[in-house]
C-alpha positions as a Markdown table, in Angstrom:
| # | Residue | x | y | z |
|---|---|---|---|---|
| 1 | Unk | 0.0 | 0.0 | 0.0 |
| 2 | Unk | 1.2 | 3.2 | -1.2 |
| 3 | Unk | 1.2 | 6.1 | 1.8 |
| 4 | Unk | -1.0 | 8.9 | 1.0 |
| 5 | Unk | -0.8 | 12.4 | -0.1 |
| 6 | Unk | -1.7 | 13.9 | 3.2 |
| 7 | Unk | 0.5 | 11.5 | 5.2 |
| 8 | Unk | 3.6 | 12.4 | 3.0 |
| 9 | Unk | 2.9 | 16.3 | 3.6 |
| 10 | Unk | 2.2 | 15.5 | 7.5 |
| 11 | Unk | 5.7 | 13.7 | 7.5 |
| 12 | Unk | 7.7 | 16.3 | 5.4 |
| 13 | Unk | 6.3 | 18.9 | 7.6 |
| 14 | Unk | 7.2 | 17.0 | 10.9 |
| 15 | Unk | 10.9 | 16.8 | 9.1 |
| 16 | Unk | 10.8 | 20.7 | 8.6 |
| 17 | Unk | 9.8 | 21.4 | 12.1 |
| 18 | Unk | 12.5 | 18.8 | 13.7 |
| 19 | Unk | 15.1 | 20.5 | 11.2 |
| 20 | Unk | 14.2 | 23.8 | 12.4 |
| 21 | Unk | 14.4 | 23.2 | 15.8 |
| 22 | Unk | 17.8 | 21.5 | 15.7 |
| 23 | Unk | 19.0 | 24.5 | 14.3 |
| 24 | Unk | 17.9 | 26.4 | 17.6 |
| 25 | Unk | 19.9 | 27.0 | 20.3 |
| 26 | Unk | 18.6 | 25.1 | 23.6 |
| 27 | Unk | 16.1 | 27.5 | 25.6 |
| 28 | Unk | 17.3 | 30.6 | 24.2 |
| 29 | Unk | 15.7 | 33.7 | 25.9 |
| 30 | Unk | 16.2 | 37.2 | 24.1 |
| 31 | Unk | 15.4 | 39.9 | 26.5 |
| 32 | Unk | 15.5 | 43.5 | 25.0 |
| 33 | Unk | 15.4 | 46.7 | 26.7 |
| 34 | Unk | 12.6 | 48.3 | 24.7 |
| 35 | Unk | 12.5 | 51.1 | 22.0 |
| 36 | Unk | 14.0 | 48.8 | 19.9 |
| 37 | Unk | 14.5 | 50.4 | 16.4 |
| 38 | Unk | 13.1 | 48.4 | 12.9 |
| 39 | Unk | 16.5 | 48.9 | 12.0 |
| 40 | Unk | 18.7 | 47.6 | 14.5 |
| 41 | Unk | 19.6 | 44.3 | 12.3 |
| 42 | Unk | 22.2 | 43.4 | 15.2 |
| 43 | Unk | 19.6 | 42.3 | 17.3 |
| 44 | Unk | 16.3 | 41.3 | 15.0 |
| 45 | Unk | 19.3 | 39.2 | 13.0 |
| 46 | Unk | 20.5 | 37.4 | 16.3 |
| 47 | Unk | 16.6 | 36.6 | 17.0 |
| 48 | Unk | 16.2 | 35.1 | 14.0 |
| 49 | Unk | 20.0 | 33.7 | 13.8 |
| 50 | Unk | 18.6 | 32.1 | 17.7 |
| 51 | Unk | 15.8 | 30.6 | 16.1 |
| 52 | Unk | 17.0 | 28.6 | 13.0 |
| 53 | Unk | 18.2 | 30.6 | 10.4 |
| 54 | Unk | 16.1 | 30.5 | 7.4 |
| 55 | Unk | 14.0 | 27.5 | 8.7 |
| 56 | Unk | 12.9 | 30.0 | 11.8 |
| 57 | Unk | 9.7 | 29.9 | 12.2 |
| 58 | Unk | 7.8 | 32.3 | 15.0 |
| 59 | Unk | 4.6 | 33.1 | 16.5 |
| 60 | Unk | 3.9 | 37.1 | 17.1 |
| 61 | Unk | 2.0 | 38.0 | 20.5 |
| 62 | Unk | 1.3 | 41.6 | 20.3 |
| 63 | Unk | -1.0 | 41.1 | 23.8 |
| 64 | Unk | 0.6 | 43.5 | 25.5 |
| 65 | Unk | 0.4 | 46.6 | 22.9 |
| 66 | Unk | -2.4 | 49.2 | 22.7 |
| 67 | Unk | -3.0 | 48.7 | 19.1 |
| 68 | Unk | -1.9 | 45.0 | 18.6 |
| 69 | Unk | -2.7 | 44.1 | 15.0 |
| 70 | Unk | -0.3 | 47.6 | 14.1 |
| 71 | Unk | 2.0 | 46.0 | 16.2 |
| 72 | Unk | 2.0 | 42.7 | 15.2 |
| 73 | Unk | 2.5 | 43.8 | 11.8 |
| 74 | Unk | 5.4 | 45.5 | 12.1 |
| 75 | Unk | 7.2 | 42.9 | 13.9 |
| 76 | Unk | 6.1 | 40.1 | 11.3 |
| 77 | Unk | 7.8 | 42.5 | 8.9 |
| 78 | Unk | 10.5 | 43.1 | 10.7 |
| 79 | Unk | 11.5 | 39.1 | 11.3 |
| 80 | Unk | 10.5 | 38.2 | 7.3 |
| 81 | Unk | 13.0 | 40.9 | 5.9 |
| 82 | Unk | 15.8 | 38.6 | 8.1 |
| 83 | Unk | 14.7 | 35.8 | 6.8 |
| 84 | Unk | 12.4 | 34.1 | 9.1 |
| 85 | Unk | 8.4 | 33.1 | 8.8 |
| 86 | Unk | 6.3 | 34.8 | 10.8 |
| 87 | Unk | 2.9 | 34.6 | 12.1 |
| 88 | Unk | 0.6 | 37.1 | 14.7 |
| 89 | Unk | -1.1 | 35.1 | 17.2 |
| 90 | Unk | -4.6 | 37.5 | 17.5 |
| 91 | Unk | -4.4 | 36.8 | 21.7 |
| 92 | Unk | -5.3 | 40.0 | 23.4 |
| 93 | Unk | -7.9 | 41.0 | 25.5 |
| 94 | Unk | -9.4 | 43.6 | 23.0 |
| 95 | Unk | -11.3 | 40.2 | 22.1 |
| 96 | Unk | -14.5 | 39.7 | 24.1 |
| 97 | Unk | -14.2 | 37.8 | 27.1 |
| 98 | Unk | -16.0 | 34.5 | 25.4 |
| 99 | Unk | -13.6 | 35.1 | 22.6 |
| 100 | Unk | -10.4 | 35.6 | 24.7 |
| 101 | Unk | -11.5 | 32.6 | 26.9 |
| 102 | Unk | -11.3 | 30.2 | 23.7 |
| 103 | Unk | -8.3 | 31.9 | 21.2 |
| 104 | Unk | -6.5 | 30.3 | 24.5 |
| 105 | Unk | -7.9 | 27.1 | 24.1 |
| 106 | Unk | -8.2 | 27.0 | 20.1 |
| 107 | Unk | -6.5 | 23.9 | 18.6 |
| 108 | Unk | -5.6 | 25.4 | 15.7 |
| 109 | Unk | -3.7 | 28.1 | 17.4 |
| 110 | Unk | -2.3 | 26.4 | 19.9 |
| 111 | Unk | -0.7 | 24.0 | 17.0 |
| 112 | Unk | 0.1 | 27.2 | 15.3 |
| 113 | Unk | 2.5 | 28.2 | 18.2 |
| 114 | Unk | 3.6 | 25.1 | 18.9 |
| 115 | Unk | 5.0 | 24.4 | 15.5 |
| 116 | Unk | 6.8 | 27.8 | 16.0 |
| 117 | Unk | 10.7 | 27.5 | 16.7 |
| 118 | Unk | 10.3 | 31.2 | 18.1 |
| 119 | Unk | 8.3 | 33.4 | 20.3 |
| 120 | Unk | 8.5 | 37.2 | 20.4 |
| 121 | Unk | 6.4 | 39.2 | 22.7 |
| 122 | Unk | 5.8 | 42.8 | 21.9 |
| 123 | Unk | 5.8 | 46.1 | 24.2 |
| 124 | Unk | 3.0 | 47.3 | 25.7 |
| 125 | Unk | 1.7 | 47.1 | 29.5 |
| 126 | Unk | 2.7 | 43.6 | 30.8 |
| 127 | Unk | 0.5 | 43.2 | 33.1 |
| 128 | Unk | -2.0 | 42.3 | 30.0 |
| 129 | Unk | 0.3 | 39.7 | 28.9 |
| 130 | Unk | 0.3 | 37.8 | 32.7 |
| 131 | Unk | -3.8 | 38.3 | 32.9 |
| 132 | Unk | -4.0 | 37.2 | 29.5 |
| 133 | Unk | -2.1 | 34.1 | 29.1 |
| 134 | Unk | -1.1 | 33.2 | 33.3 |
| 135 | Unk | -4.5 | 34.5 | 35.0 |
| 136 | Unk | -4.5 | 34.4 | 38.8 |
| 137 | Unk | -1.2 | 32.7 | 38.7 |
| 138 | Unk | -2.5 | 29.8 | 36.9 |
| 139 | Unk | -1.0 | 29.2 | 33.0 |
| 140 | Unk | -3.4 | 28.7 | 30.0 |
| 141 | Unk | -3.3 | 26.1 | 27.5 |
| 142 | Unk | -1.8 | 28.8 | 25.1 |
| 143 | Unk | 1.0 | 29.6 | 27.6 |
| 144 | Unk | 1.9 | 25.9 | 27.9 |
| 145 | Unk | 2.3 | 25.9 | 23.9 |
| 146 | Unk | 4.8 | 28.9 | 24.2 |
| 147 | Unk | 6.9 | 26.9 | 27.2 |
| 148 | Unk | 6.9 | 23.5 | 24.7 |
| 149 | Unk | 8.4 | 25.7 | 22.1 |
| 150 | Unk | 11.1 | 26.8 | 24.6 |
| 151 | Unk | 11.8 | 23.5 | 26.7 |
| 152 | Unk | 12.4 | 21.9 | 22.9 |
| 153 | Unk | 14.9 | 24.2 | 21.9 |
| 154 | Unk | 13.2 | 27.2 | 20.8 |
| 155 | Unk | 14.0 | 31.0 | 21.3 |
| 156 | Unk | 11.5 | 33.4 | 23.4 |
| 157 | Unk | 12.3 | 37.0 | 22.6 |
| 158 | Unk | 10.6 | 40.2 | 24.1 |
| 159 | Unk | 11.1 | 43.7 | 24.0 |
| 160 | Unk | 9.4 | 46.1 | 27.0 |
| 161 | Unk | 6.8 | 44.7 | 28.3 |
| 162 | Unk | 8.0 | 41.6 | 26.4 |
| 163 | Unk | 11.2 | 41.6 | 28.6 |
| 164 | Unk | 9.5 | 42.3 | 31.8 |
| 165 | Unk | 7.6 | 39.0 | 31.9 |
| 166 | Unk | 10.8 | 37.2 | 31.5 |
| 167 | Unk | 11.6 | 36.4 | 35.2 |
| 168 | Unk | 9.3 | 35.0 | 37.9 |
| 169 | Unk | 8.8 | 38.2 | 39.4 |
| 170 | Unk | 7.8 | 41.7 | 37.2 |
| 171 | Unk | 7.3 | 45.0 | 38.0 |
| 172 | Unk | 3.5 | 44.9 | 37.0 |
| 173 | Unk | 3.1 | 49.0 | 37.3 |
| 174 | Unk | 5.8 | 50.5 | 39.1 |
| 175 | Unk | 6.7 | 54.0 | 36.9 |
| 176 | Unk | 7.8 | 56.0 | 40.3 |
| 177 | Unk | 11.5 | 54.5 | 40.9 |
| 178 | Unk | 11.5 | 56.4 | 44.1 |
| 179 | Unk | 8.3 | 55.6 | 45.3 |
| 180 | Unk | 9.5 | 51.8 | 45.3 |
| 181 | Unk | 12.8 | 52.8 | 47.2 |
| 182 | Unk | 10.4 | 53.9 | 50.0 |
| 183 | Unk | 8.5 | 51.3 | 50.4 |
| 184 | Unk | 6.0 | 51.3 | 47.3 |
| 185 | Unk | 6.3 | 47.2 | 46.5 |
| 186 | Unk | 2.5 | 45.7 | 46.5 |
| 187 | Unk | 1.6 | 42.4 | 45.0 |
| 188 | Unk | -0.9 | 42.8 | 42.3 |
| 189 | Unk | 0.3 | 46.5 | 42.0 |
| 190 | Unk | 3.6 | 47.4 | 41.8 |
| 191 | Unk | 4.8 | 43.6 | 41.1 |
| 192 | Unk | 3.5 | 40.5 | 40.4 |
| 193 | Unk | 4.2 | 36.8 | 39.1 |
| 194 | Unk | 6.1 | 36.8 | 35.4 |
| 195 | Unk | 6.3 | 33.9 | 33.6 |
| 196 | Unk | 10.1 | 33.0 | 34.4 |
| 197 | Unk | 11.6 | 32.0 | 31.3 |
| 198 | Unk | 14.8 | 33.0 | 32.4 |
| 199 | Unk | 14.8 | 30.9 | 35.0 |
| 200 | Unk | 14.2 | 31.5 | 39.0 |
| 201 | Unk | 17.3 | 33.1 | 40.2 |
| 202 | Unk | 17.9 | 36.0 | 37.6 |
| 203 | Unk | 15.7 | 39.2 | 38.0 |
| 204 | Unk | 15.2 | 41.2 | 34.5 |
| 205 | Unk | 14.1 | 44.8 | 34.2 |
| 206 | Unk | 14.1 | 47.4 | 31.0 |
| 207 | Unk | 14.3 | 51.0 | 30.0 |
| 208 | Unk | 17.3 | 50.6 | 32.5 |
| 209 | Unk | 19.2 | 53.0 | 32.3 |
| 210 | Unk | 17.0 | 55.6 | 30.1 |
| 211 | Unk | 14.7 | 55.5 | 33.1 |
| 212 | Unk | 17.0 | 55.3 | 36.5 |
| 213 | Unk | 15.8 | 52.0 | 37.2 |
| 214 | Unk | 18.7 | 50.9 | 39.5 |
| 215 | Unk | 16.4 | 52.6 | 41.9 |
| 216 | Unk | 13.7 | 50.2 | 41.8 |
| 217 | Unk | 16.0 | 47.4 | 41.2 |
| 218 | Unk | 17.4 | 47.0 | 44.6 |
| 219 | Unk | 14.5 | 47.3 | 46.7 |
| 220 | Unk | 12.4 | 44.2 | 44.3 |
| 221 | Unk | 15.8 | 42.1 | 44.7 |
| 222 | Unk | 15.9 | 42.1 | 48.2 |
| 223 | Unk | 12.6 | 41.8 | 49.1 |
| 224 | Unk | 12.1 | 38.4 | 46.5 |
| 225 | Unk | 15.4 | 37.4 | 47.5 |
| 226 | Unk | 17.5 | 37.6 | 44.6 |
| 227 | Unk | 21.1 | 37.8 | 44.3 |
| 228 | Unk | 21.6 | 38.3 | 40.2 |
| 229 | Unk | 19.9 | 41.0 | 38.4 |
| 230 | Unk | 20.0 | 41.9 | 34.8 |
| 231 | Unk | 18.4 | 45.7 | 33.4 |
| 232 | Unk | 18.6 | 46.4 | 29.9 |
| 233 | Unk | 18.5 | 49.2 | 28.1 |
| 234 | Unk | 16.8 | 50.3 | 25.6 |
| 235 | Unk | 17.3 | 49.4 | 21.8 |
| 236 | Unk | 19.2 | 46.4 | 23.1 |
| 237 | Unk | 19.1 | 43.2 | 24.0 |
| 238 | Unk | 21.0 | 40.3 | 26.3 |
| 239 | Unk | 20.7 | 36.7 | 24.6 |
| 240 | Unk | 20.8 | 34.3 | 27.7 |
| 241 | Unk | 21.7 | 30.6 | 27.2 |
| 242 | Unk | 21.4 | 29.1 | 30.8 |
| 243 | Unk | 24.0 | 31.0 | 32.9 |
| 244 | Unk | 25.4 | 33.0 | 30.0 |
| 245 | Unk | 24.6 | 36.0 | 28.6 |
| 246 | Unk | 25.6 | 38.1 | 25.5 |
| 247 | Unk | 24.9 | 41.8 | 25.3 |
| 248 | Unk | 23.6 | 42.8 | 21.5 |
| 249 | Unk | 22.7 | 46.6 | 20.2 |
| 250 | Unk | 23.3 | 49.7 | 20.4 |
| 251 | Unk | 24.1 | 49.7 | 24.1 |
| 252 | Unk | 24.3 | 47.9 | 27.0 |
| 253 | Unk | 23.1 | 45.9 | 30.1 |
| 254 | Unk | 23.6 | 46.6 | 34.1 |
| 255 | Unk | 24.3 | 43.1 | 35.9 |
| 256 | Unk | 23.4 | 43.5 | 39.7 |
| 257 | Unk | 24.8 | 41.3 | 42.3 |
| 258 | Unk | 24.0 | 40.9 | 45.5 |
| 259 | Unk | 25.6 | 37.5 | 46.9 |
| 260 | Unk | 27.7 | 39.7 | 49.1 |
| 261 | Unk | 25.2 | 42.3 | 50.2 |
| 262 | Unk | 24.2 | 43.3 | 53.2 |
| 263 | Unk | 21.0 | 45.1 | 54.6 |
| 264 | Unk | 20.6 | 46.6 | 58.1 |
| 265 | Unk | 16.4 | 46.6 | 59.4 |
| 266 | Unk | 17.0 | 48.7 | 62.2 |
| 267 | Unk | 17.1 | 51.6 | 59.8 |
| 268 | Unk | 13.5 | 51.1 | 59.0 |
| 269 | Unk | 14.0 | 52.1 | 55.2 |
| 270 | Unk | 15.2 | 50.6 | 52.3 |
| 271 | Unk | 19.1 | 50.4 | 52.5 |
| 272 | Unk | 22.1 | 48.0 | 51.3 |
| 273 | Unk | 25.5 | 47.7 | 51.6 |
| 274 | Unk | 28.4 | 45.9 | 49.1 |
| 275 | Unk | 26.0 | 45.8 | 46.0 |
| 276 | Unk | 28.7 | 44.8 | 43.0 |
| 277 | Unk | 27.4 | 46.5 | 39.8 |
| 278 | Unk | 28.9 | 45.9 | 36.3 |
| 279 | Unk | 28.2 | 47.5 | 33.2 |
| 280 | Unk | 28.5 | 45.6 | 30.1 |
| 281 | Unk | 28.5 | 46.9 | 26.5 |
| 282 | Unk | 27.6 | 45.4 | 23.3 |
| 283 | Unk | 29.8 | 42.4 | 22.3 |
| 284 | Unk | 30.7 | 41.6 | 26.5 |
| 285 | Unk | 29.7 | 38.6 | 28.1 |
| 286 | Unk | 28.8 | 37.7 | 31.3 |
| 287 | Unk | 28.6 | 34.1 | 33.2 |
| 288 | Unk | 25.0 | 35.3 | 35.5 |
| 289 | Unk | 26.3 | 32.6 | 38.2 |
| 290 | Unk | 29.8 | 33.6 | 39.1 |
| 291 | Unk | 29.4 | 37.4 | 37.5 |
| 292 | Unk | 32.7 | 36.5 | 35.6 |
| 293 | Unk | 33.1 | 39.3 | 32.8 |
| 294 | Unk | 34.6 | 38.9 | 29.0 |
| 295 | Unk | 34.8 | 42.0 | 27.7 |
| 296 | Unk | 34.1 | 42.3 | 23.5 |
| 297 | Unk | 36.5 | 42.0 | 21.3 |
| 298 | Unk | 37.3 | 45.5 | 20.3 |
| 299 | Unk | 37.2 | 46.3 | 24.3 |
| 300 | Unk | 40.0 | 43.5 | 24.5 |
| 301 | Unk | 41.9 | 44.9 | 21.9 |
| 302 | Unk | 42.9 | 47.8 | 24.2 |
| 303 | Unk | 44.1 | 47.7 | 27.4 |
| 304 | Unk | 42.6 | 46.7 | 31.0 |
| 305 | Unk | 41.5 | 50.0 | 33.3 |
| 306 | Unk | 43.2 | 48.7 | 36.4 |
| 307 | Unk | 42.5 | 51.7 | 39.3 |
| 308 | Unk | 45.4 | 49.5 | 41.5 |
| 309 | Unk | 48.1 | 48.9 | 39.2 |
| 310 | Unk | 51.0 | 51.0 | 40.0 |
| 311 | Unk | 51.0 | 52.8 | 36.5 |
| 312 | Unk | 47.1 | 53.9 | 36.3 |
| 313 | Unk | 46.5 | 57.3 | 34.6 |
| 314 | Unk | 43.1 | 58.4 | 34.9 |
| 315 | Unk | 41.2 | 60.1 | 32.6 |
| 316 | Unk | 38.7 | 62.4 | 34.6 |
| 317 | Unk | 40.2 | 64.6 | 36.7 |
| 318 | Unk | 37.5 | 66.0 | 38.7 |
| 319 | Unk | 35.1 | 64.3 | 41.4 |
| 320 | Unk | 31.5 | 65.4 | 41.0 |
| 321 | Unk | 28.8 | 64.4 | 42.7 |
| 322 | Unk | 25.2 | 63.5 | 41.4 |
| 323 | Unk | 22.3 | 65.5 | 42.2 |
| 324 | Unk | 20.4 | 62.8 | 40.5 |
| 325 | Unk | 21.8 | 59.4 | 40.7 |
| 326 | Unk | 18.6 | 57.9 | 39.1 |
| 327 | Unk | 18.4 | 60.0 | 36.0 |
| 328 | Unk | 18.4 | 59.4 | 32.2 |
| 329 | Unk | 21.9 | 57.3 | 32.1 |
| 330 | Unk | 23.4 | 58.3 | 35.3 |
| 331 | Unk | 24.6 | 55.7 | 37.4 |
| 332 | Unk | 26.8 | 53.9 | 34.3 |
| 333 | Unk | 28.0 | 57.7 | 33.8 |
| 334 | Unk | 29.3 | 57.9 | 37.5 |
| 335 | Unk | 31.0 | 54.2 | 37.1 |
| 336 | Unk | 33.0 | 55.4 | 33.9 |
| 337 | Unk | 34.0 | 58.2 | 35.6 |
| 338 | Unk | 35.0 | 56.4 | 39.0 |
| 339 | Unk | 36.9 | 54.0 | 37.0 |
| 340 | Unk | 38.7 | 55.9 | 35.2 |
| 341 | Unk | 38.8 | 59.0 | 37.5 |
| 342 | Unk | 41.3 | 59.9 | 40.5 |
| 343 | Unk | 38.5 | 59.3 | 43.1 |
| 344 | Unk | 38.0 | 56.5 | 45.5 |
| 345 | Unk | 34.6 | 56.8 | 46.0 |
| 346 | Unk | 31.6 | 58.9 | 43.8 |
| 347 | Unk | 28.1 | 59.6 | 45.5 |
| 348 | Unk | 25.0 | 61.1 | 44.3 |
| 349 | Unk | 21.5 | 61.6 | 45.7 |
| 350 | Unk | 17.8 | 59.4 | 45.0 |
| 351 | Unk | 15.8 | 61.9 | 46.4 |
| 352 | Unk | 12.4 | 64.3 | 45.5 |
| 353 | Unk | 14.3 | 67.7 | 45.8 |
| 354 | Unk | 11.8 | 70.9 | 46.8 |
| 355 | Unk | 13.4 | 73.8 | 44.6 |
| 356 | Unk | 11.4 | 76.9 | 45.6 |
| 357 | Unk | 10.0 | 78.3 | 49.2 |
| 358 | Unk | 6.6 | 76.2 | 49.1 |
| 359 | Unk | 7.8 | 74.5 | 52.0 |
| 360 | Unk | 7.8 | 74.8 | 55.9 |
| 361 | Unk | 11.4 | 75.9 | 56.1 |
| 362 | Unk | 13.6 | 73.4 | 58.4 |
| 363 | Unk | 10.8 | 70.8 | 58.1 |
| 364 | Unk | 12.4 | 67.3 | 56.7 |
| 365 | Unk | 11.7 | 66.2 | 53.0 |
| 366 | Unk | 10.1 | 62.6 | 52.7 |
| 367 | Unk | 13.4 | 59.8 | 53.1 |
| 368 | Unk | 16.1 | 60.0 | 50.5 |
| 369 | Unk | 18.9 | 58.3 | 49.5 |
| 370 | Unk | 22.3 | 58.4 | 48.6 |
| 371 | Unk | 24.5 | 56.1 | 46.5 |
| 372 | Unk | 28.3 | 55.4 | 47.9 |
| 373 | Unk | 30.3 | 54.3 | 44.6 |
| 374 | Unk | 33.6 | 52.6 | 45.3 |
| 375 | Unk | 36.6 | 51.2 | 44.2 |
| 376 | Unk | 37.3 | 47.5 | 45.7 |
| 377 | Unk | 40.1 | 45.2 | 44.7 |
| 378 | Unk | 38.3 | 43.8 | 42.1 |
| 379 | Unk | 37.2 | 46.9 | 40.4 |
| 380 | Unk | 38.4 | 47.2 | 36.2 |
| 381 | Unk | 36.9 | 47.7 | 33.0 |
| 382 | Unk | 37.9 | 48.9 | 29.0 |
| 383 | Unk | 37.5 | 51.4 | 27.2 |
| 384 | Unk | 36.9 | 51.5 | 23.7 |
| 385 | Unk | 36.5 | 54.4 | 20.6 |
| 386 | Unk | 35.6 | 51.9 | 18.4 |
| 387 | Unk | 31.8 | 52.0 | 17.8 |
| 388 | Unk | 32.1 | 55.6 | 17.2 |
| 389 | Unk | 32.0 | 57.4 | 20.6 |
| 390 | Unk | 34.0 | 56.7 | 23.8 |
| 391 | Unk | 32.6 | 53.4 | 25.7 |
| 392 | Unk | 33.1 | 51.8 | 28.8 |
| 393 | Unk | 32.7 | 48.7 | 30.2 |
| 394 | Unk | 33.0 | 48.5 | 34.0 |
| 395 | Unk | 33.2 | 45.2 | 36.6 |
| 396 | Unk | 32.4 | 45.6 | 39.6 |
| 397 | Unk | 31.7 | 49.0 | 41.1 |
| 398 | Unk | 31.1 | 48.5 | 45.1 |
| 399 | Unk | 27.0 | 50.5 | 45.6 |
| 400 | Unk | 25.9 | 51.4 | 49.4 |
| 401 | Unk | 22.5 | 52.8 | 49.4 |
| 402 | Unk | 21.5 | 54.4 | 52.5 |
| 403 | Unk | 18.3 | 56.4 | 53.7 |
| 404 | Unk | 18.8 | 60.8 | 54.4 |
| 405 | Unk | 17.0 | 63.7 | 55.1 |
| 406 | Unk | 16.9 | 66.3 | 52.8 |
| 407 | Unk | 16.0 | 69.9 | 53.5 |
| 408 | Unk | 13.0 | 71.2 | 52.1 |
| 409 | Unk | 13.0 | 73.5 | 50.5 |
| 410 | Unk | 16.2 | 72.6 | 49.2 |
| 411 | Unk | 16.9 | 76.5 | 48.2 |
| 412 | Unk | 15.6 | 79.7 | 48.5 |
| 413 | Unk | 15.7 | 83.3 | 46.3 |
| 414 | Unk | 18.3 | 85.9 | 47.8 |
| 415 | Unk | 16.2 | 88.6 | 49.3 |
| 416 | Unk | 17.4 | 92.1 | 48.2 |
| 417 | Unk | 19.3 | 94.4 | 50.5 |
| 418 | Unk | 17.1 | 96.6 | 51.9 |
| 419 | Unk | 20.0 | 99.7 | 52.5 |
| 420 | Unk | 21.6 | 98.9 | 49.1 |
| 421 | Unk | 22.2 | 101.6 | 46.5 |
| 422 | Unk | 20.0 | 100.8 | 43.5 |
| 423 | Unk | 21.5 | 98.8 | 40.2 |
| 424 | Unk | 22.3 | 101.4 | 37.1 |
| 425 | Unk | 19.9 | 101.9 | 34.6 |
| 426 | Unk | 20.9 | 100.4 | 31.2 |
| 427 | Unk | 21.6 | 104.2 | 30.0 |
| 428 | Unk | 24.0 | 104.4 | 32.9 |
| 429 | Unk | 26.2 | 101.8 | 32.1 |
């Protein structure tokens, strides 16, 4: 008996997936930092690269975006003009209830995804992406198809809100970074369950550094126990195989470790001591267990930024101090420049700063903080001018974070002298 024409396309197509997925890379998880640009082939080539080459083959959730079909459109295009096939998955709860309740149950999307050898989760509001596909806590058949794709090989990217839902724990809504440092950390609000592809011991945030987010960092890491953090920033991405990592784009990652940290409760505030921060640009690697840093290939081309070897020259010459430690880029601006400065130690302030007289003068400002940086023995990084601008990669900066007063308000006007002579007129001068 001769096999039919269905069974020989049912086995050809089993041979295509199985090809496909053996050109993956096991459980690869591509976590980008948001904003990432249509044109950025470093990282939308490495997805596809992750995911099989030509053969990739990946299922779109836009769940999480305010206008998902728009959305899911462009990253379908985006994957197709690298090479791969691409599909939208039409999951998001601007269906009807009835409707969402059975796209999450529908065979023939469920075996849509699951013949996928890639995921990729757009930006949005993640929270939408948890209710949708992990509601109270609890994953839906659709969600189950995503982790088959992973467990089997497959790649799970996500950009934003995409990358936020990579780790058991997200922030679910937590815009104020300060307002977390003081205490702001509710289940349901603030943070909630993610779906932990990366695994239970790394913590992943985005924006990172466009958005100060070290301050939020700390707090979530501590208080879910966590000893590895990763924040990425925006417009690139870290490819994490197990317990390495690769940074991709057109900037970097912040790797946060805590295993030697140290928190004192009778302070009643948020506060830590002997964080060890590291700042990895594109083309670095990191192992997440041991925090063990190799810097790119261009970085390694120059030489190692030793602050204790007995021939150091720094750079920087002066010693500022941040009035904002938790602005746009900061805190990897204050490493470079303790790295590669004279200083020992940097600081800079986390705190909501009063600037005019609308205050009760001598009355305290709600708790602050300020951020120690320091050199330790273990301090070092590269430099490098060769993507076109002057960047750094820094391993291990020493971070103690304790709680302060500030004055508010923190200035005043100059009153005029009563008994002075009056200014010249223009005329007169």
């Amino acid at each position: 008996m001769h096999p039919s024409r269905s069974s020989i396309r049912r086995a050809l197509a089993l041979l295509a997936l199985t090809a496909a997925a053996s050109t993956a890379q096991a459980q690869t998880a591509i976590v980008i930092g948001g904003a990432l640009k249509f044109d950025n082939d470093a990282v939308w080539q490495r997805i596809v690269d992750e995911a099989g080459g030509r053969r990739a083959r990946f299922a779109v959730f836009a769940t999480a975006a305010a206008n998902p079909e728009r959305a899911a459109a462009q990253i379908v295009e985006a994957l197709r003009r690298r090479g791969a096939q691409a599909e939208a998955v039409p999951v998001t709860p601007r269906l009807a209830p009835d409707a969402l309740q059975a796209a999450v149950r529908d065979p023939a999307l469920l075996a849509r995804v699951r013949g996928a050898t890639g995921v990729f989760f757009s930006g949005g509001a993640q929270e939408l992406i948890v209710d949708t596909l992990q509601p109270q806590g609890r994953p839906t058949p659709m969600l189950e198809a995503i982790w088959e794709v992973y467990r089997r090989g497959g790649v799970v990217a996500g950009t934003s809100a995409g990358a936020a839902i990579m780790s058991r724990v997200m922030f679910r809504d937590a815009q104020d970074v300060l307002g977390v440092m003081q205490g702001g950390l509710r289940e349901g609000v603030e943070i909630d369950r993610g779906l932990g592809f990366v695994g239970p011991d790394l913590f992943i945030d985005q924006h990172f550094l466009k958005r100060g987010r070290i301050g939020r960092m700390l707090p979530l890491m501590l208080a879910k126990g966590y000893r590895a953090g990763l924040g990425v920033e925006e417009n690139s991405a870290a490819v994490i195989h197990a317990d390495q990592a690769e940074v991709i784009g057109a900037r970097g990652a912040l790797f946060v470790d805590l295993r030697e940290a140290r928190t004192d409760p009778r302070l009643g505030a948020f506060n830590l001591e002997n964080a060890r921060l590291s700042y990895l640009d594109r083309g670095d690697r990191i192992d997440l267990r041991t925090g063990a840093v190799t810097a790119s290939a261009e970085k390694r081309a120059s030489s190692v930024l030793d602050p204790g070897a007995s021939d150091f020259k720094p750079y920087f010459k002066d010693e500022p101090f941040y009035a904002d430690i938790v602005g746009d880029n900061t805190i990897v601006q204050a490493m470079a420049q303790l790295l590669d400065g004279p200083a020992a130690e940097l600081r800079g302030l986390a705190a909501r700063l009063k600037p005019g007289p609308d205050g009760a003068r001598g009355r305290d400002a709600p708790t602050a903080f300020e951020f120690r940086l320091y050199k330790g023995a273990d301090t070092r990084g590269w430099f490098t001018g060769a993507f076109g601008g002057e960047d750094y990669t820094v391993v291990n900066v020493h971070l103690d974070v304790r709680p302060v007063r500030v004055a508010s308000p923190l200035y005043e006007p100059i009153a005029p002298v009563l008994d002075a002579p009056p200014a010249p007129s223009a005329g007169e001068r």
